[in-house]
C-alpha positions as CSV (number, residue, x, y, z in Angstrom):
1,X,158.2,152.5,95.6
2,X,155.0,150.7,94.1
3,X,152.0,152.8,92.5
4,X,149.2,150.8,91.2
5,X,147.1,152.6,88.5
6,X,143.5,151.6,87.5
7,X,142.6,152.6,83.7
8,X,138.8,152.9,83.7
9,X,136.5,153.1,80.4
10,X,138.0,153.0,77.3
11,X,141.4,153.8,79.1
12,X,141.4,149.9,80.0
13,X,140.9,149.0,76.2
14,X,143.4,151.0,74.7
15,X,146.4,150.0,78.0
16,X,145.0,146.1,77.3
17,X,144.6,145.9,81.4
18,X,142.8,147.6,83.8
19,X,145.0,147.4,87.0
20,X,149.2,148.2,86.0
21,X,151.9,148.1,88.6
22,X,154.7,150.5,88.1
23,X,157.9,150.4,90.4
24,X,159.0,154.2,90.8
25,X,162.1,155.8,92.8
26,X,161.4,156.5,96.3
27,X,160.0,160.1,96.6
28,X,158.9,159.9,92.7
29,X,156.6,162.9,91.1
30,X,153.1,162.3,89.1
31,X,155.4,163.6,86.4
32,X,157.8,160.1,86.6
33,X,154.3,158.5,86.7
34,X,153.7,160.0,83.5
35,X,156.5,159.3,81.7
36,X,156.0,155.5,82.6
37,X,152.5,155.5,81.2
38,X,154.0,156.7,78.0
39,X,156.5,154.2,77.9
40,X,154.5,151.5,78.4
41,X,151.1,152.8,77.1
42,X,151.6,155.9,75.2
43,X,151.5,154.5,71.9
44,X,148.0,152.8,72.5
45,X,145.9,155.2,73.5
46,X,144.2,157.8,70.4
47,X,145.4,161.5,70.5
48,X,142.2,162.5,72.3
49,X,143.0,161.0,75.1
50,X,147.0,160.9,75.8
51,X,148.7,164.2,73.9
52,X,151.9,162.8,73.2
53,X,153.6,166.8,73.0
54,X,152.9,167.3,76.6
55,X,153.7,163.6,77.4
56,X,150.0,163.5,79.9
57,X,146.7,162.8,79.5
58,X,144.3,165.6,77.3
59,X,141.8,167.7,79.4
60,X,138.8,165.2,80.0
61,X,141.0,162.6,81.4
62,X,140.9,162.8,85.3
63,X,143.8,160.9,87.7
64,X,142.6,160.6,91.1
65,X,145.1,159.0,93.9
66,X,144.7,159.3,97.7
67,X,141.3,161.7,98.1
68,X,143.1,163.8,95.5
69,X,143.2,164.8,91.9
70,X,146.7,164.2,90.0
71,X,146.9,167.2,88.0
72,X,150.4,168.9,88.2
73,X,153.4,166.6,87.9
74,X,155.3,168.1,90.5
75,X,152.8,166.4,92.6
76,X,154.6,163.7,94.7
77,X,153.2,160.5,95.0
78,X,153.3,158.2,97.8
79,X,154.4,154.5,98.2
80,X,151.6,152.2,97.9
81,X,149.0,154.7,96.1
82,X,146.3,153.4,94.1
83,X,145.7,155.7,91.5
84,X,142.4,155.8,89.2
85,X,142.3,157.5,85.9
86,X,139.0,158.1,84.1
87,X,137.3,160.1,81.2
88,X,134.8,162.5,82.5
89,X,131.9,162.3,80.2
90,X,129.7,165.3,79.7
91,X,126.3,165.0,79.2
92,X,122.9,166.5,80.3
């Protein structure tokens, strides 16, 4: 199955592209997502935004697929999903 993700804001910067393609295994988890992303990307992005322990994004960082937030990587994605991650900024 084909998941395209969107890094948006620095997120595009640090991955060198804004929209990735990653081929998955039918039925795959945000979790197999993930691990992709650290594959491919890990290395790139600064500590505050990928925390390389947990092998996912740091609080902040917000993945959004079908009307959905991506949160829990037992979360299973579906074929074709456009996925958007994003840095939540705070401000007042």
């Amino acid at each position: 199955m084909k998941v395209t993700v969107q890094f948006m804001g620095p997120l595009k910067d640090y991955a060198g592209e804004q929209t990735v393609d990653f081929d998955l295994p039918d039925q795959a988890l945000y979790g197999a997502l993930l691990d992709e992303i650290e594959r491919r990307f890990g290395a790139r992005f600064p500590e505050k935004l990928w925390d390389r322990k947990a092998g996912g994004f740091q609080a902040g960082i917000l993945a959004m697929g079908r009307g959905r937030d991506l949160d829990d990587p037992e979360t299973l994605l579906m074929d074709g999903e456009e996925i958007k991650v994003l840095p939540l900024f705070g401000g007042g």
